[in-house]
N, C-alpha and C positions, 0 to 999 in steps of 0.2 A: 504494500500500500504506500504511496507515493506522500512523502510529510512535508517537506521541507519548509522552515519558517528559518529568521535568523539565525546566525547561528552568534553569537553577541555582537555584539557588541558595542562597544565604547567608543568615543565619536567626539566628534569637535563640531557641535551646531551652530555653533557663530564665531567660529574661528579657532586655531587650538588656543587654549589658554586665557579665550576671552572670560575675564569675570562677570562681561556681563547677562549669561546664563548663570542664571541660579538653580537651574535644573530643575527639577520634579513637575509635581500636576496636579491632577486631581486624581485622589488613589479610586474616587467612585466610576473611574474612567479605564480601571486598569483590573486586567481577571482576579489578579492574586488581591485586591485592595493593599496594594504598597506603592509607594513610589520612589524614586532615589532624590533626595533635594539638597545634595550637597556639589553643586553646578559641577565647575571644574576642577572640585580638588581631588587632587591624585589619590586613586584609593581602586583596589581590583574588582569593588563594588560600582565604581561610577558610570554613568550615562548607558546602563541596558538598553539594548535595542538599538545603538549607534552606529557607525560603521569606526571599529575599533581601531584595525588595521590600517584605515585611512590617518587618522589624527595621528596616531602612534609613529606614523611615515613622514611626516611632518615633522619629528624631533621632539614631540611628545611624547614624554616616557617611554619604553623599553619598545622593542619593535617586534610585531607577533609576524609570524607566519601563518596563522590559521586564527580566527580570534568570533565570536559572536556572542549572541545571547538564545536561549531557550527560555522562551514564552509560554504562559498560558493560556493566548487565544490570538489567530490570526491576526486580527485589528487592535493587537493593545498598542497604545500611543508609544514612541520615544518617551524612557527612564520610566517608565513604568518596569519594578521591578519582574523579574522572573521567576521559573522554577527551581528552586534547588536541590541538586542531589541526581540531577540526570545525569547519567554519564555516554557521553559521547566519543566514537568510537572511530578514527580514522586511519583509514587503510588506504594508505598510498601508493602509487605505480609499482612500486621496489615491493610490494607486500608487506610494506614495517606496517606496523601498529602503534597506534598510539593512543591513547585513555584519556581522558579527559570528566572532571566530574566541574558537573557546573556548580557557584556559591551562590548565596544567600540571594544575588540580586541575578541568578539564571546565568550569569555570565560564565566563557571558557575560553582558553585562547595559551596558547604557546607559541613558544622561538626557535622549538623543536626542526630539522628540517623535516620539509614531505614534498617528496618528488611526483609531480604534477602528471596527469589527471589524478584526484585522488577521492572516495566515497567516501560517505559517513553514515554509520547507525545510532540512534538514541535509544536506550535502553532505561525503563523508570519500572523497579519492581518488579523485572522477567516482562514486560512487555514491549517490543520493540517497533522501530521505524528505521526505515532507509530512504532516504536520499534518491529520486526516482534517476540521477541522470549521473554521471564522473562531473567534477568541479574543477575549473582552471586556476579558480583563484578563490584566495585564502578568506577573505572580508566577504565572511557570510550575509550582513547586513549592507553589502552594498546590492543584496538582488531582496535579500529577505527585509521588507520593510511593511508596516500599516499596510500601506496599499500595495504591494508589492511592483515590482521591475524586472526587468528581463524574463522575464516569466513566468516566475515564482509566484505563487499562491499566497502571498503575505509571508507573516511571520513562520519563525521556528518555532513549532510548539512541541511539548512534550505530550508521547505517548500514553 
């Protein structure tokens, strides 16, 4: 069955580094009722839902290779918190594997390498999801957003 939502991430909505994003929202707008409201400060919880990979490449903070968020419902806003505790499972060209469990704000993301095209499965309590298609690039939330882009069906969510 075909999932794919973001896969986190962390994002620079009005620039990296701008303060003037104070982040969050309304949690009555978000599945899990959470939101993250602490704009841009650096923290492996910040901005769910963002395109992580993007900001990060910019010379903000550490630089991911694979990076996203795992949502509770297709259309949750940007920093609306996620799911925690899914673990996401990425098997790249070469056949490595790599683990991944998302934290308290759904977010995942490593600087691990992974040699392109590469799948991914979410796994939440023996239930799982794949990724219908191979991925070229790492910044899940540059397809998986609200409304989604390049294809994709909105958000990552969890299984």
């Amino acid at each position: 069955m075909p999932f794919f939502i973001p896969l986190l991430l962390l994002g620079c909505p009005s620039g990296p580094g701008d303060s003037s994003d104070s982040g969050g929202g309304d949690p009555a707008a978000c599945s899990t009722g959470h939101t993250w409201t602490g704009g841009n400060d650096e923290s492996p919880l910040m901005n769910p839902g963002e395109d992580c990979v993007a900001c990060h490449a910019s010379g903000e903070g550490p630089h991911f290779t694979l990076a996203g968020t795992v949502m509770g419902d297709m259309g949750d806003p940007d920093d609306c918190n996620g799911v925690d505790g899914v673990i996401v499972r990425v098997t790249d060209a070469d056949g490595n594997l790599t683990e991944l469990t998302t934290n308290s704000a759904g977010n995942f993301y490593t600087n691990d390498p992974i040699t392109l095209p590469y799948t991914i499965e979410l796994d939440r309590d023996g239930v799982t999801s794949s990724m219908s298609a191979e991925q070229e690039d790492g910044a899940c939330a540059a397809c998986h957003t609200a409304e989604g882009r390049n294809g994709a069906p909105g958000r990552v969510v969890a299984p």
